[in-house]
N, C-alpha and C positions, 0 to 999 in steps of 0.2 A: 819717234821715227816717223817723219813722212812721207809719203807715197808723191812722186812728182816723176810728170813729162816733160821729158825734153825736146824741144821741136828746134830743128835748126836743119838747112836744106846741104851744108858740111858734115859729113861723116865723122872728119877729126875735129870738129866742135863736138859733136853730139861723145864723142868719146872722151875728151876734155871736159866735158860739164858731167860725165858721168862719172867719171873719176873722184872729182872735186863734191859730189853730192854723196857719194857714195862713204867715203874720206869722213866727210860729215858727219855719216851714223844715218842719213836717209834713204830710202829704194827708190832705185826709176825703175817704175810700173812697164813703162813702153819709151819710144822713140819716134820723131816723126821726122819725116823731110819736106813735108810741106805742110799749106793750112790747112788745106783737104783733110789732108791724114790727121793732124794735130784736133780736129773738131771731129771725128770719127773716135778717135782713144778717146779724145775725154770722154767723150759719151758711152765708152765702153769700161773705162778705170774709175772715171772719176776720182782723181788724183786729188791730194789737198791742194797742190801749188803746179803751176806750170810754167815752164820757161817758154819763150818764144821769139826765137829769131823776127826780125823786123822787114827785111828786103827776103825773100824767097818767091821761088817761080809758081807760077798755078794760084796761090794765093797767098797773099804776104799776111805778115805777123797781124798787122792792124785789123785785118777782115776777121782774120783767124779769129782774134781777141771780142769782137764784135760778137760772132758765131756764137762761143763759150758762153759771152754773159747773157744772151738769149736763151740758154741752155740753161746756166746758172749764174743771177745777181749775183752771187756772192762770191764765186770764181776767182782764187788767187792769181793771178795771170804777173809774171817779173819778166820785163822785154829786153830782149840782149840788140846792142845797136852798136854799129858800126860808126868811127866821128864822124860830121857830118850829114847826120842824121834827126837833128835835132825838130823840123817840123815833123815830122813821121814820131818823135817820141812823145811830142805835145800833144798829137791827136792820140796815141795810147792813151798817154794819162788820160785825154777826155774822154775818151768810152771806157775808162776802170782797170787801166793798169796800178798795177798797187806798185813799182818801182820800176826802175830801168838800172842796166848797168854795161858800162861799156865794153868794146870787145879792144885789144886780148884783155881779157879775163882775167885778174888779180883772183888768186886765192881766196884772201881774208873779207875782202868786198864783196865776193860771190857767196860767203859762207853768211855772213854780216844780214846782206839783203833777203837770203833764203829765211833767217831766223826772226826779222824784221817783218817778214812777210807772213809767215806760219802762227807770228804772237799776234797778229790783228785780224 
């Protein structure tokens, strides 16, 4: 079982992806609605894996994701993105997203990328 944040700046994401992690057999540690908040938990959970919205207010997923691996290289970060979105998920992957997956959110995908992400 892993410990993972979920950051998303939607309430009913953040309860949809808790669902589905939970479903899983793993625990969310915390919740965040922005990047702010999302590099403040980890720093305080230090979570195996974290989800993380990509557009949010105050500070978007990309910075957020920046933040983490400053904190921790080795930081499992999986970026949730809206279609669309596809330069914003290039630059993920170039500061050390380990996946991206798109929203709405398929079940099996989401479960799929969380286990893909935890085995590396």
């Amino acid at each position: 079982m892993a410990k993972i944040l979920i950051t998303d700046d939607a309430a009913f994401m953040r309860m949809t992806l808790s669902k589905m992690i939970t479903d899983a057999g793993h625990e969310v540690v915390a919740e965040a609605a922005d990047g702010y908040e999302a590099v403040a938990l980890y720093k305080q959970h230090r979570p195996d894996l974290v989800t993380m919205d990509i557009t949010m207010p105050n500070l978007d997923g990309v910075e957020a994701l920046k933040q983490i691996k400053e904190i921790n290289p080795l930081a499992k970060v999986l970026m949730c993105s809206a279609m669309g979105q596809q330069n914003k998920v290039v630059d993920a992957i170039q500061y050390g997203a380990i996946d991206f997956i798109v929203k709405p959110f398929d079940e099996a995908r989401m479960k799929e990328a969380i286990e893909n992400a935890l085995s590396r």
